[in-house]
C-alpha positions in Angstrom: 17.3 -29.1 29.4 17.4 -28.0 26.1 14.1 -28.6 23.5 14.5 -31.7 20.6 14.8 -30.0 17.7 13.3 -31.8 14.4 15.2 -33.1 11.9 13.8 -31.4 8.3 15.9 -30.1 5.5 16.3 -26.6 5.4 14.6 -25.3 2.2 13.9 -21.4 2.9 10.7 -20.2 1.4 11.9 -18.1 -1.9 9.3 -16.5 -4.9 11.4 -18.6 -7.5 10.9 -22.1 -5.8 6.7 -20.9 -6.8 7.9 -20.7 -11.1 10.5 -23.9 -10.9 7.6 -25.9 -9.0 4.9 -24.6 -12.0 7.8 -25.1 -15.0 8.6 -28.6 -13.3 5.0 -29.8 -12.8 3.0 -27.5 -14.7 5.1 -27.2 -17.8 2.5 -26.8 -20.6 0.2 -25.2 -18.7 -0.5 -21.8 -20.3 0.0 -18.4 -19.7 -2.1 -15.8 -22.0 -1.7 -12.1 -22.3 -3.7 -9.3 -24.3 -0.6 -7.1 -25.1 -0.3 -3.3 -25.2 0.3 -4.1 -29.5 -3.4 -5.4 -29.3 -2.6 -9.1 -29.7 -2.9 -12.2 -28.2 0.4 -13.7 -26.6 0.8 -17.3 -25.7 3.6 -19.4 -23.7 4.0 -21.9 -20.9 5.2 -21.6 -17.6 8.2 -23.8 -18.8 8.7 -20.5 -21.1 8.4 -18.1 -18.6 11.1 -19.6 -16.0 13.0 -19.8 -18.6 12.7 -16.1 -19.6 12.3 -15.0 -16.0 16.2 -16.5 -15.4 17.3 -14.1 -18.6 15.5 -11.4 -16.8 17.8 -12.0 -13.6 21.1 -12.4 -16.1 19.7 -9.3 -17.7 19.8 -7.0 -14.6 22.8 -9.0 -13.6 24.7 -7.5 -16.5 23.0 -3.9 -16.0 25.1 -3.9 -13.1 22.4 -4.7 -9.9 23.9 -6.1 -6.9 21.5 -8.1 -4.2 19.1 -5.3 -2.5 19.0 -3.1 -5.5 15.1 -1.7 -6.1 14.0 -2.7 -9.8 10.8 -0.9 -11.0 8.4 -1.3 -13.0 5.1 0.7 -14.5 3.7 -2.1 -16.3 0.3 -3.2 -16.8 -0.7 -7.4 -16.2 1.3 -9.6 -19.0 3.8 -12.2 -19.7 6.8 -9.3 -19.6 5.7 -7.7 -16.2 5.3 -11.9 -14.7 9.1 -12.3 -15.8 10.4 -9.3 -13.7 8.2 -10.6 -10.8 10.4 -13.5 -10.5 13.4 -12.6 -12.3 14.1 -9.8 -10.0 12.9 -11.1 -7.0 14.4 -14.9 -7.6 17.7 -13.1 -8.0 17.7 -11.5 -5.2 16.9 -8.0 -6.3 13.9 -6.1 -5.0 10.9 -6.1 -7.4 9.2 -2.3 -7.4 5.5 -2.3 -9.0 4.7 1.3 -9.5 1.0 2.3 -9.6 1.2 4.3 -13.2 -2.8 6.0 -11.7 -1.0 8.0 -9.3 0.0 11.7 -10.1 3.3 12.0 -12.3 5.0 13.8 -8.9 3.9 11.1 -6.8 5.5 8.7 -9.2 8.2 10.8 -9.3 8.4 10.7 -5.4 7.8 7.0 -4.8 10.6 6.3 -7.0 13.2 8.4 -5.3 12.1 7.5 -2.1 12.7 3.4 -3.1 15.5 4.6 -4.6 15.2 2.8 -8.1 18.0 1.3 -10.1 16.5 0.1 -13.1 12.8 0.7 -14.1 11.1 -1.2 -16.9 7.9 0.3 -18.4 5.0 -0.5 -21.1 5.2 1.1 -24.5 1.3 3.1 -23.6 4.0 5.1 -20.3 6.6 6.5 -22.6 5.5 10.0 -22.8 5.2 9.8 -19.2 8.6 8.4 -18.4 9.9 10.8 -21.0 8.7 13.6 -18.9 9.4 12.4 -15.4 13.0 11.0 -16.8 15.0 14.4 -15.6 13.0 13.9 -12.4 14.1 9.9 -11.3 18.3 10.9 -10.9 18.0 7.1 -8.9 17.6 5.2 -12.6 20.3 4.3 -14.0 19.1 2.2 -16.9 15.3 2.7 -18.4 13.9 -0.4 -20.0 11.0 -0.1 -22.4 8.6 -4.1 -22.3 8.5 -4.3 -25.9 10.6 -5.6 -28.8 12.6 -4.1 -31.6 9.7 -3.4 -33.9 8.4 -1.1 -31.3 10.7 0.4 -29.9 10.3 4.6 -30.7 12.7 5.8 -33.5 13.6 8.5 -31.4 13.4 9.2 -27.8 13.7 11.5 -25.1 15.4 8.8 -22.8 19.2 8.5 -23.0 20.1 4.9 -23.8 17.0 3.8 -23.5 17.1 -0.5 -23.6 14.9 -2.7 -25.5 13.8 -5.8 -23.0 13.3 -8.3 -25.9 16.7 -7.4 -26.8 17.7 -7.9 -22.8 16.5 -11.0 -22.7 17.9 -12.5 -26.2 21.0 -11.4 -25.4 20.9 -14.1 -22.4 21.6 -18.0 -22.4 19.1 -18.7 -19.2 21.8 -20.8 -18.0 21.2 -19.7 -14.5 20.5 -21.3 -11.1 18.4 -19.3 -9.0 20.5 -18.7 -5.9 19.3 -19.5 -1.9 19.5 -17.1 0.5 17.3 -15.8 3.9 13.7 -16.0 3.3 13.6 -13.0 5.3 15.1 -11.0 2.4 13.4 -8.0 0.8 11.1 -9.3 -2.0 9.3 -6.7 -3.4 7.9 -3.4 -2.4 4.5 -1.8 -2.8 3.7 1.7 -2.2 0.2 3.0 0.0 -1.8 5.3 -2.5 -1.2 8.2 -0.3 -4.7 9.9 -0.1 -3.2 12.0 3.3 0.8 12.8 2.8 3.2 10.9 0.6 2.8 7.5 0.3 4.3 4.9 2.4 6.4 1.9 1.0 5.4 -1.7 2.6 8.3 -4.1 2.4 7.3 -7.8 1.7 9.9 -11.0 2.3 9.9 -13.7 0.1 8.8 -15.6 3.4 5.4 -13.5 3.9 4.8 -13.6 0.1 5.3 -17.2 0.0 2.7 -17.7 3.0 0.1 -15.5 1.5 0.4 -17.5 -2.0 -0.1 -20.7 0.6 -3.1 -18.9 2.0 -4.7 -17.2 -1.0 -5.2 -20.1 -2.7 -6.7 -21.8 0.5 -10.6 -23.6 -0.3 -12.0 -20.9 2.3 -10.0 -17.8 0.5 -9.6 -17.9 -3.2 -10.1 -22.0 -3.9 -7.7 -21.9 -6.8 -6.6 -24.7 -8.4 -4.6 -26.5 -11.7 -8.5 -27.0 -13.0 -8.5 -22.9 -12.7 -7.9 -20.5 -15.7 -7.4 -17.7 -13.9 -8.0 -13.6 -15.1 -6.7 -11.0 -12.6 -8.3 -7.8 -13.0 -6.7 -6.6 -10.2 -3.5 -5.0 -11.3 0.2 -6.1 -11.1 0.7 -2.8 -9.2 -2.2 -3.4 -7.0 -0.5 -5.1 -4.0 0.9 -7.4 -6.7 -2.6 -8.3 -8.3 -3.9 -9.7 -4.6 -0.9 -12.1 -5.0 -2.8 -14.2 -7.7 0.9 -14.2 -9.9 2.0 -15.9 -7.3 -0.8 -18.0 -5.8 -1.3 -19.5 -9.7 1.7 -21.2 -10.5 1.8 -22.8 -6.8 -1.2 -24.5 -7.8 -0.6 -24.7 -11.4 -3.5 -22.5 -12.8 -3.6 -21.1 -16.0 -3.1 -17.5 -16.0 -4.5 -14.9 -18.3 -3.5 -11.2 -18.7 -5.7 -8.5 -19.8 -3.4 -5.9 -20.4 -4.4 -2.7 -20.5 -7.6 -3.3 -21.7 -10.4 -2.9 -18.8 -13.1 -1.9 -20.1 -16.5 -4.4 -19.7 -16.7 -5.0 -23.1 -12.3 -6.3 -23.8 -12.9 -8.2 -20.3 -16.5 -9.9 -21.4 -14.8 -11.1 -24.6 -11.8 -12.4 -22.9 -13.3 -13.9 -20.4 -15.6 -16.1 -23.4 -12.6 -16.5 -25.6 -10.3 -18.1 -22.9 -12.9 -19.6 -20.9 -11.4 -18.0 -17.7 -13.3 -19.8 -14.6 -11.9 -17.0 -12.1 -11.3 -13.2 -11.5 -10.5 -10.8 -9.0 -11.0 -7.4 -9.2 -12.7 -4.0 -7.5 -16.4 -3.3 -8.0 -15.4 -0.1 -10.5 -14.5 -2.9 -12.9 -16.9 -5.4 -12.2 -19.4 -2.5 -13.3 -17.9 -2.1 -16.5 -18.9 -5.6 -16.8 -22.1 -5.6 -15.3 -23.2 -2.5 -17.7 -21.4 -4.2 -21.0 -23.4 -7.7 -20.4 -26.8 -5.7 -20.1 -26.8 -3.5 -22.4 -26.1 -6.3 -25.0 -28.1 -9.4 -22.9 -24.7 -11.0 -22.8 -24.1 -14.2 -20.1 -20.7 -15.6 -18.9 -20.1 -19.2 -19.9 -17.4 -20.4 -18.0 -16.5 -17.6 -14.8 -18.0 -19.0 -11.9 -15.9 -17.1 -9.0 -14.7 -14.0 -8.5 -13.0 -12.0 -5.3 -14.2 -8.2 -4.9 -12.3 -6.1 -2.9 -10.5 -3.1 -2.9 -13.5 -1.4 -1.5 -16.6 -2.2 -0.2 -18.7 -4.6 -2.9 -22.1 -3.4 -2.5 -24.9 -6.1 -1.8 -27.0 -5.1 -5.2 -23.6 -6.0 -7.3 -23.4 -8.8 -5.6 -26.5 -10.5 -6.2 -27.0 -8.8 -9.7 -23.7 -11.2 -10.2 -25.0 -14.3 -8.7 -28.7 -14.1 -9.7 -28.3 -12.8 -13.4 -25.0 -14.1 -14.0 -24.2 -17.2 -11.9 -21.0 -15.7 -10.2 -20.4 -16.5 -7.1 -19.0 -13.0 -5.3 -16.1 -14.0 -2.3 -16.1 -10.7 -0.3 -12.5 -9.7 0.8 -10.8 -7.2 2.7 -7.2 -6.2 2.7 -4.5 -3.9 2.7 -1.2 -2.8 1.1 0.4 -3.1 4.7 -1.4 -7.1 4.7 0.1 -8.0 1.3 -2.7 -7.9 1.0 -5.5 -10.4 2.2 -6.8 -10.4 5.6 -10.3 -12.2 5.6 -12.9 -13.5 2.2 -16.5 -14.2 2.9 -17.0 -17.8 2.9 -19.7 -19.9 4.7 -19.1 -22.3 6.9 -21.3 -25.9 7.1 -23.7 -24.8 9.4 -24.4 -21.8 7.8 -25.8 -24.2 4.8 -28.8 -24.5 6.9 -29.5 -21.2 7.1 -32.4 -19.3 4.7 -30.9 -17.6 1.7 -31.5 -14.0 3.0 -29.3 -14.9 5.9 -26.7 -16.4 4.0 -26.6 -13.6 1.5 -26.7 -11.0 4.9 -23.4 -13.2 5.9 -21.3 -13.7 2.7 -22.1 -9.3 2.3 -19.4 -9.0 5.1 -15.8 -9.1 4.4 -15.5 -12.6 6.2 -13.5 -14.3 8.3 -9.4 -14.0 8.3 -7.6 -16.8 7.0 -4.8 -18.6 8.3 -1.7 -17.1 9.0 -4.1 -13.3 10.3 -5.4 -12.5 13.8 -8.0 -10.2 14.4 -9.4 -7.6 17.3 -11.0 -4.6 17.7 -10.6 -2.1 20.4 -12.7 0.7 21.6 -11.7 4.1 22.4 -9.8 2.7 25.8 -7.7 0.4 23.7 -9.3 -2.1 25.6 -10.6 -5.3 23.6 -14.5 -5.7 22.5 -16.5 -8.7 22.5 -17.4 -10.8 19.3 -20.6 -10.0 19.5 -21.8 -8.9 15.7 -22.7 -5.4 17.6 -19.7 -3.6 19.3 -17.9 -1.5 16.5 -14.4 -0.7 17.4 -11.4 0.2 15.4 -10.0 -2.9 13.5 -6.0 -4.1 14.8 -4.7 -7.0 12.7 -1.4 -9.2 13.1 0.1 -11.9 11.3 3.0 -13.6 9.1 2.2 -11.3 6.1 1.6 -7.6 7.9 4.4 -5.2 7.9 5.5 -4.0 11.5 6.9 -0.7 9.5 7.4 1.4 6.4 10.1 1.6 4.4 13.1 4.6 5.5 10.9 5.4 8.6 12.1 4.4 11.9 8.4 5.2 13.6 6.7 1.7 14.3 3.1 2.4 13.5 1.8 -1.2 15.9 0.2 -0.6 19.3 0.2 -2.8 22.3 -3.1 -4.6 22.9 -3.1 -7.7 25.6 0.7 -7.4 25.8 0.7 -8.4 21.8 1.4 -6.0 18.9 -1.0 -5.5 16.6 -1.2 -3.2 13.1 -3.7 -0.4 13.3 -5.9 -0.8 10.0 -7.8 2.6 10.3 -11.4 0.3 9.8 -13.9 0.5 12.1 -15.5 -3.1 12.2 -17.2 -5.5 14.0 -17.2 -9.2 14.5 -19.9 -11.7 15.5 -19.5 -15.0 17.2 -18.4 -17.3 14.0 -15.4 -14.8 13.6 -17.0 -12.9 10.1 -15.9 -9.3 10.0 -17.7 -6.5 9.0 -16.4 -3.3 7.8 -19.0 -0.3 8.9 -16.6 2.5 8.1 -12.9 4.3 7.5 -12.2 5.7 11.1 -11.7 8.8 8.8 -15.3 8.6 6.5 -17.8 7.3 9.6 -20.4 9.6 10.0 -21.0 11.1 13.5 -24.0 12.7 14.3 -25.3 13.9 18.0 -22.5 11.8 19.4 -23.7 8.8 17.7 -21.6 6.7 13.9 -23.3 6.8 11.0 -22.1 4.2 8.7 -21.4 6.0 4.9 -21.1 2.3 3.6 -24.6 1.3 5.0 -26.4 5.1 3.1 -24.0 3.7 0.1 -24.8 0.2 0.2 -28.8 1.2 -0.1 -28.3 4.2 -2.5 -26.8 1.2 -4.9 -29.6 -0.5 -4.6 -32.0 1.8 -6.7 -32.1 1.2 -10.5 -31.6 4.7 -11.1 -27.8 4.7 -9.6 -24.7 3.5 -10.9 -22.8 5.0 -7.9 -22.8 6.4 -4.4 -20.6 8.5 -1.9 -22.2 9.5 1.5 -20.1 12.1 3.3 -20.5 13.8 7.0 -21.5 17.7 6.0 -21.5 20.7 8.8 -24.4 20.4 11.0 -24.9 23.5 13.7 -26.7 21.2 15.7 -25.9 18.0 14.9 -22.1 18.4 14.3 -22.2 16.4 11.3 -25.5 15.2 9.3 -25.3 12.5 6.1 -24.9 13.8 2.3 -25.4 11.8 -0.3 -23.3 12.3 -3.5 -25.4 10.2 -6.5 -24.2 9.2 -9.7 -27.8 8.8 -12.2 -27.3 5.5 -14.9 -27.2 7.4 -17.9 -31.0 7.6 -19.5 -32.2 7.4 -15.8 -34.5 9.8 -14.1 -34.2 10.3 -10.3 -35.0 13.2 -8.0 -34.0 14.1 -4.8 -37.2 13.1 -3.2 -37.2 9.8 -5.1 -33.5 8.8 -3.7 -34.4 9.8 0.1 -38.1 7.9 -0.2 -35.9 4.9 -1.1 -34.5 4.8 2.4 -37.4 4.7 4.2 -37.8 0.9 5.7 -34.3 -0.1 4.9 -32.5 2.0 7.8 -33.2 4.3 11.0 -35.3 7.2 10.2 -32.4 9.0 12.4 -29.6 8.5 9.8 -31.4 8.5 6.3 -29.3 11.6 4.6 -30.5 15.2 5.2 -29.6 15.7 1.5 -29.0 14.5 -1.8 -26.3 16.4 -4.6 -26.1 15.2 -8.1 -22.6 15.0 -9.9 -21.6 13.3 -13.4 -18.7 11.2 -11.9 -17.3 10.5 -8.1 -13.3 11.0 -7.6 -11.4 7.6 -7.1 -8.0 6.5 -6.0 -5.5 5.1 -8.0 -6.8 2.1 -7.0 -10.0 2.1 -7.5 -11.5 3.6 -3.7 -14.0 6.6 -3.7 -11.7 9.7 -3.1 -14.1 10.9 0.0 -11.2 13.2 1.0 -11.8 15.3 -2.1 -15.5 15.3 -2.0 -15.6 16.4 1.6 -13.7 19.3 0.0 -15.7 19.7 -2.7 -18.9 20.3 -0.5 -17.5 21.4 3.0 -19.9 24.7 1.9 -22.9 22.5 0.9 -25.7 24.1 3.1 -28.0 21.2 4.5 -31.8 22.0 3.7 -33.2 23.6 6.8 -30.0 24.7 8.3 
């Protein structure tokens, strides 16, 4: 007997369908962007679907064919929006290089994708005209600027001007359908160990995650929204805010390249931006700017931290001082890249502040659409008790099941499901919020037992005297491994070795308070923002541990 099958027209789920639906019912609603040039740029999304069909003429003409990788090393504005869509709506495979990395990793990640056309920002063109002999995949470089600033001379061959790209175009093109399933877009891992891995994304799982994102209990974003993604384009495509904002019809605005506390403060004012995403390196920039010039914020009144742990003292110096409210998230490149935010639910309103606060400081619970577990060193399943730690497996509509070029499947078998190995080691308590206490790789483990370097880190922040914190395992004879502590003093700060250590006492076991304390000017990050632990552990794998 065969199933009834319903009767619903077959739309499949394309990135386009997100700009007609903002340029149909959004049409005025403005898109701002703080340009490389310095100045202000202002359109609607009626403007940018218009421009983002040139775009897909444009490559059109350049020769790509459906499939064909189109790069780009751009920073957040108006220019790098078009290619989202008009490469991806076109059936073309949008490439968001992280420009942070090293120029050989670049160089790697864009054979490896094997790169047709890539389109850069005018502050990259000494750097693509140094890695230029090294990308023999690009067959056409196109610099995101007009003809007034375009180089007299350059080191690129026939290098294209994209204002004059999309001029040359009539926008009299209907975006075509095809399977949802095809290749959107494609976004690289940083690579801290080996080369980095290229995540694939559908239009399908990026159309879902937009869905999701904007979800009350994720992001809450909405047409009232004027939204400021600090998060970059080639961060896991900005935490897919360029896409969640035009399905809800928020106004977007663009920083640029311009990041520091001060350029984000005044944009923020000017533009009356309600909401922001963005890693806590950033939001310290901010933080700093506002008070060391007793500066408020107006009109921001949510922002989603993530990236990397957001400690508990940035937190509430954002809500208390600046009436921010902080949604805690976790992701991944290989999750496109939301898996849970920090949101309360209704009986939690009952609860004292402290607890609420000791809740919302987790990563939260996974939104629709992502399934969580965590497994112990059996592979078996642990309870949802708030207490087991286990390594975190995720699953779901938006999590790859591969990398690009490589036939190994990383998933593993849990309950006769597949599940993605995240390399977190979390827990989760009864009302499903996740915690993470540690990269499998950066836990701590001393005498047999985990150490958790975010918990050391988490307190560290907590003293006026330090604008950041690393806590690394260093060579114990005894112990195996015992806790360092790698501080970063606020500048004009005093703090001492005894000081720091004292400041533990209370706030965590006696057992895993750090056996020492190191002093540096500045902490190593990733390209995106993480603490490089790998290179401190380097750094001080001949650190000798006082009393050893």
């Amino acid at each position: 007997m065969s199933s009834l099958m319903g009767r619903m027209m077959r739309m499949p789920m394309l990135i386009s369908s997100l700009l007609v639906h903002a340029a149909r019912h959004s049409a005025d609603t403005e898109i701002v962007s703080k340009r490389v040039e310095g100045d202000l740029h202002r359109y609607t999304y009626r403007d940018a679907e218009l421009r983002a069909r040139k775009v897909a003429q444009a490559l059109a003409r350049l020769g790509c064919e459906a499939g064909d990788r189109v790069a780009t090393l751009a920073w957040n504005g108006y220019r790098h929006f078009e290619i989202y869509f008009g490469a991806s709506g076109s059936q073309l495979v949008c490439h968001t290089i992280n420009p942070r990395l090293f120029p050989e990793q670049i160089a790697w990640i864009a054979g490896d994708a094997a790169d047709k056309v890539l389109c850069f920002d005018l502050t990259f063109l000494p750097l693509i005209e140094k890695l230029a002999p090294s990308l023999p995949s690009i067959e056409h470089f196109v610099l995101m600027t007009d003809r007034a600033h375009m180089p007299e001379s350059s080191k690129i061959a026939g290098l294209l001007c994209y204002e004059e790209l999309v001029e040359a175009e009539n926008g009299h093109y209907a975006w075509p359908e095809f399977d949802e399933n095809t290749a959107s877009s494609i976004c690289y891992t940083s690579g801290t160990t080996g080369h980095p891995k290229g995540a694939v994304y559908s239009h399908r799982s990026s159309v879902l995650h937009a869905y999701a994102a904007a979800l009350p209990d994720a992001m809450c974003l909405s047409s009232a929204d004027s939204v400021l993604p600090v998060v970059p384009m080639f961060h896991v495509n900005a935490w897919g805010v360029p896409y969640s904002a035009p399905l809800v019809g928020a106004r977007l605005v663009f920083p640029g390249p311009h990041l520091d506390g001060k350029s984000l403060h005044e944009l923020f004012e000017q533009e009356q931006v309600t909401f922001s995403a963005g890693v806590p390196t950033v939001w310290l920039g901010v933080i700093n700017h506002m008070k060391n010039h007793g500066l408020k914020l107006s009109t921001l009144r949510r922002t989603v931290i993530g990236g990397s742990a957001c400690p508990p003292a940035m937190m509430r110096t954002l809500e208390d001082d600046f009436g921010v409210e902080v949604i805690h998230a976790w992701g991944m490149t290989e999750l496109s890249p939301l898996g849970t935010l920090s949101k309360l639910k209704t009986k939690h309103k009952a609860l004292p502040v402290e607890a609420q606060r000791r809740l919302l400081e987790k990563q939260g619970r996974s939104i629709y659409g992502i399934d969580m577990c965590i497994v112990g060193a059996d592979g078996k399943s642990l309870p949802w008790d708030g207490r087991s730690s286990g390594d975190l497996l995720v699953r779901g509509g938006w999590v790859i099941d591969g990398y690009f070029g490589r036939d190994e499947s990383p998933l593993q078998e849990v309950d006769g499901q597949l599940w993605f190995p995240t390399g977190d080691v979390a827990t989760i308590d009864a009302d499903g919020f996740m915690q993470i206490t540690d990269r499998s790789k950066d836990v701590i483990k001393s005498g047999g037992e985990w150490i958790s370097s975010i918990d050391l880190e988490n307190i560290a922040m907590a003293h006026p005297a330090v604008l950041e914190a690393a806590a690394i395992g260093c060579h114990h004879p005894k112990w195996d491994e015992r806790p360092l502590l790698v501080v970063v003093r606020r500048p004009g700060k005093e703090l001492t070795r005894e000081e720091m250590l004292a400041f533990y006492e209370g706030r965590i076991a006696k057992w895993q308070i750090p056996d020492d304390v190191v002093f540096v000017d500045e902490i190593p990050h990733t390209a995106t923002g993480k603490m490089l632990k790998l290179k401190l552990r380097e750094q001080f794998k001949d650190h000798r541990l006082p009393g050893v």
